[in-house]
N, C-alpha and C positions, 0 to 999 in steps of 0.2 A: 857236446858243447851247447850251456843252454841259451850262446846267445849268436846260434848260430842260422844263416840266412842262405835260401836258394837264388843263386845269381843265374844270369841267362846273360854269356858274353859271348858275342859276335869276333872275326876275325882273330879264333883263339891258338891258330896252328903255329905262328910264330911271334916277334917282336913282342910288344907288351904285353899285348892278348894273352899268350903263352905263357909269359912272365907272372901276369894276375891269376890264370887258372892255376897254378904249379903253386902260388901263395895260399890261395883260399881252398884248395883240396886239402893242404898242409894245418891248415888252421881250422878245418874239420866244417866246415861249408858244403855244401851242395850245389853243384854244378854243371849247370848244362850250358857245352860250348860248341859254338856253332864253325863249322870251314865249308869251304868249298872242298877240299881233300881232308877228311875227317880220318883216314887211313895215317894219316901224319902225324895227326892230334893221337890216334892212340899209340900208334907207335913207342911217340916221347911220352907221353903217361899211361903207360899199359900197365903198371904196378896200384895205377890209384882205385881206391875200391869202386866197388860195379855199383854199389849203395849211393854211392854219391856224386859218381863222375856219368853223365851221361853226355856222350861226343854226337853230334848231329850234323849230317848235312846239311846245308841251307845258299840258295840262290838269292840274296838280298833283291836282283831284279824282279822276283816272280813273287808276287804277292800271295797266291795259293804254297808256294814250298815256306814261307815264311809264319804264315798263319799255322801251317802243321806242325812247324818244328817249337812256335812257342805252344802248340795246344800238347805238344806230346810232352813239352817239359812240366807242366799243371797235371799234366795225368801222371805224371813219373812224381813227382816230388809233391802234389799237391797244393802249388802255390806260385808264387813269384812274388820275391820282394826284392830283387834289385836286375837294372838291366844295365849293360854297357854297351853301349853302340864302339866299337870300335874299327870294327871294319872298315877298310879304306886304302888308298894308296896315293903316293906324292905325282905329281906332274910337272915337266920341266918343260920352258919354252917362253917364247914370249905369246902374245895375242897373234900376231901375225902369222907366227910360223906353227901354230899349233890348228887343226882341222877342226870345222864343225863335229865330225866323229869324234876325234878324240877330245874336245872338249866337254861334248855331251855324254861321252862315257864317264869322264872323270864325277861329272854331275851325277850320274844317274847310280853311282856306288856311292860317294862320297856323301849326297845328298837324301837323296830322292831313293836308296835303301833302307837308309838311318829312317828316314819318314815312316817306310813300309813297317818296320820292327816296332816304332812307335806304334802307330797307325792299330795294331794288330797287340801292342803291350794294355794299351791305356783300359778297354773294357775290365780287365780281369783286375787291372791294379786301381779303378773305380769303383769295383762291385767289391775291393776288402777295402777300401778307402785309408790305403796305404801305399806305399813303395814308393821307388828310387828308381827314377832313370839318371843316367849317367852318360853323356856324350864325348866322346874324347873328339877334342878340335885340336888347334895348335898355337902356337905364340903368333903363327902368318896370320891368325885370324885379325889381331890387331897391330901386325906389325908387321906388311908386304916390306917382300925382297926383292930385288930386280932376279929378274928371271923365273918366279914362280908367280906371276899375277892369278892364270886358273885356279890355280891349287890354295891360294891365299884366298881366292876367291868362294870356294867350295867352303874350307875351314869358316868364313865370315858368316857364311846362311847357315854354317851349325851352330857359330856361338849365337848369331841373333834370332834362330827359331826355338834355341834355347830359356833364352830372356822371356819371350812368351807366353812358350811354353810353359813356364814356372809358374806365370802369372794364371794362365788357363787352370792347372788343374791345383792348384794350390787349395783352393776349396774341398777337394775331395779326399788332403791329406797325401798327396803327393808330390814328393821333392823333386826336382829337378837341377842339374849340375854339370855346366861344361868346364872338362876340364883342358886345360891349356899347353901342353908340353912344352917346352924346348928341345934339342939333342939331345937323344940319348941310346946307349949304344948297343940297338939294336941291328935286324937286317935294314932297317928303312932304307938307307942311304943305296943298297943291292938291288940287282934287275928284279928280285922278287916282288919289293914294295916300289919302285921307281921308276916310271918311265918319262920318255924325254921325245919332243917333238919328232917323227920320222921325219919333216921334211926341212932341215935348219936350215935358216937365210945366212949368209956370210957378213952380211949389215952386223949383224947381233954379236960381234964379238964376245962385247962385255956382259953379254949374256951367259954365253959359255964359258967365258972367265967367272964368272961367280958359279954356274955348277963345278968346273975343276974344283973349287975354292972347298965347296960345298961333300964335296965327295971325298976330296983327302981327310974331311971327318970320319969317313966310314973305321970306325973298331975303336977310335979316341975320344968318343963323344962322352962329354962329362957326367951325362943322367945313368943313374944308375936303374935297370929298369925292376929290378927286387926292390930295392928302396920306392919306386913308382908303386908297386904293386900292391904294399906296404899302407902306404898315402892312401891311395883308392878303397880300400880296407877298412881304414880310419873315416874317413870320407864317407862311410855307409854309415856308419856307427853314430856321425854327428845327427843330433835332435834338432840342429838347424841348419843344416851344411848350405855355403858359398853357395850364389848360383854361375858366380866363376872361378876355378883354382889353379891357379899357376902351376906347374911341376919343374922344378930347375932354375939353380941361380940365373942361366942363360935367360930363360923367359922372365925373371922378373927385372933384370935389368935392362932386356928390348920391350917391356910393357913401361915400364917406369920412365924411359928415354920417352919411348911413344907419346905416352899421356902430357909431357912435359913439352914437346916441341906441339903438339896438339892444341894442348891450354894459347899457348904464346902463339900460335897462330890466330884462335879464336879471336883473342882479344887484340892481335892486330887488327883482324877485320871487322870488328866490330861494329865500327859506322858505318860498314856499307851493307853491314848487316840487320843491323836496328830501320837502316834508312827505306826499309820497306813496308815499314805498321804507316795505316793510317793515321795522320797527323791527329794530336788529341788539342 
């Protein structure tokens, strides 16, 4: 394939992750995919050639397991031209009921790993003064739900350290692209990707009533995640790609609701917002 590229994706043992590697092994890409249970990843791709599939452990927390697994992918394949952060997991709860622990873990994968993989991508994809990072956020990023404020919160510092991002290494010939998902049906909605406050307040009903809400989506979800993987694919290929991408009618229609009740708020406030310049 001669127009084919070494990705390096995070979080590839199941949901999309798995979805994008099973795509881009198919379309004859090279691949190093990173789990915490890499035993799993071969498991479901034990058929894909040893030439092109390289399965790696990787501890997003540990900045030393991080830097090995992207140095062993450069000594395996010779290069790196695309990364996906997508590694991560959902969290349910309101502020209240969710723990400094568990709020800072949600952080310290969702965030502050993605950092690490960057952190540890950018030297090699500055010395060819090329590549593609890729950060998977979520449609929570610009459009909180009642009952996932953490997790909408986590998703927001990926798409705005993204924005940045772009800006930072854009001089060195490197793109940057957060992409946005809505639903789609994968495990996410499962104790695999999902966890929910241990200690719930019984105030919070209607908190709990939007995860019931939220979880009888599990197996119905409209995004197709072959079609995602597809996208992301394409996405690599563009000579200017978005440095945001929607995935799923769902998300363009709660980013489009968003921006619209947003606008019309601005401009209600307006005068009490101008009413702060010093007078000319």
């Amino acid at each position: 394939m001669s127009n084919s590229k070494t990705w390096f994706v995070t979080g590839a043992s199941q949901g999309l992750g798995l979805a994008l590697v099973q795509h881009l092994l198919q379309a004859g890409h090279r691949v190093a995919a990173t789990s915490r249970h890499p035993d799993n990843l071969i498991q479901v791709l034990g058929n894909a050639s040893s030439d092109a599939f390289l399965p790696l452990h990787m501890d997003l927390g540990n900045e030393a397991s991080v830097q090995q697994a992207i140095e062993q992918t450069i000594n395996t394949f010779g290069g790196l031209d695309v990364v996906v952060n997508n590694a991560g997991y959902g969290i349910g709860g309101s502020v209240e009921e969710l723990t400094d622990a568990e709020t800072r873990q949600s952080f310290d994968v969702n965030v502050f790993g993605l950092l690490n993989v960057i952190r540890h991508t950018l030297p090699h994809m500055r010395a060819a003064r090329a590549g593609h990072i890729i950060n998977i956020s979520s449609i929570a990023a610009l459009a909180g739900a009642t009952g996932w404020s953490v997790y909408s919160a986590t998703k927001a510092a990926v798409s705005a350290l993204s924005e940045g991002l772009a800006q930072d290494v854009s001089p060195f010939g490197i793109r940057v692209t957060t992409v946005e998902p809505g639903g789609f049906r994968t495990n996410f909605l499962t104790p695999e990707s999902l966890v929910f406050a241990a200690q719930p307040l019984a105030e919070y009903q209607t908190v709990r009533d939007t995860h019931a809400r939220y979880l009888a989506l599990n197996g119905v979800q409209a995004g197709d995640p072959a079609k995602a993987a597809v996208a992301i694919e394409q996405l690599a290929a563009e000579p200017t790609p978005p440095v945001h991408l929607l995935l799923g009618q769902d998300a363009y229609r709660r980013a489009t609701q968003q921006l619209h009740t947003r606008l019309q708020e601005t401009e209600t406030w307006k005068p009490l917002t101008v009413s702060t310049d010093f007078a000319q």
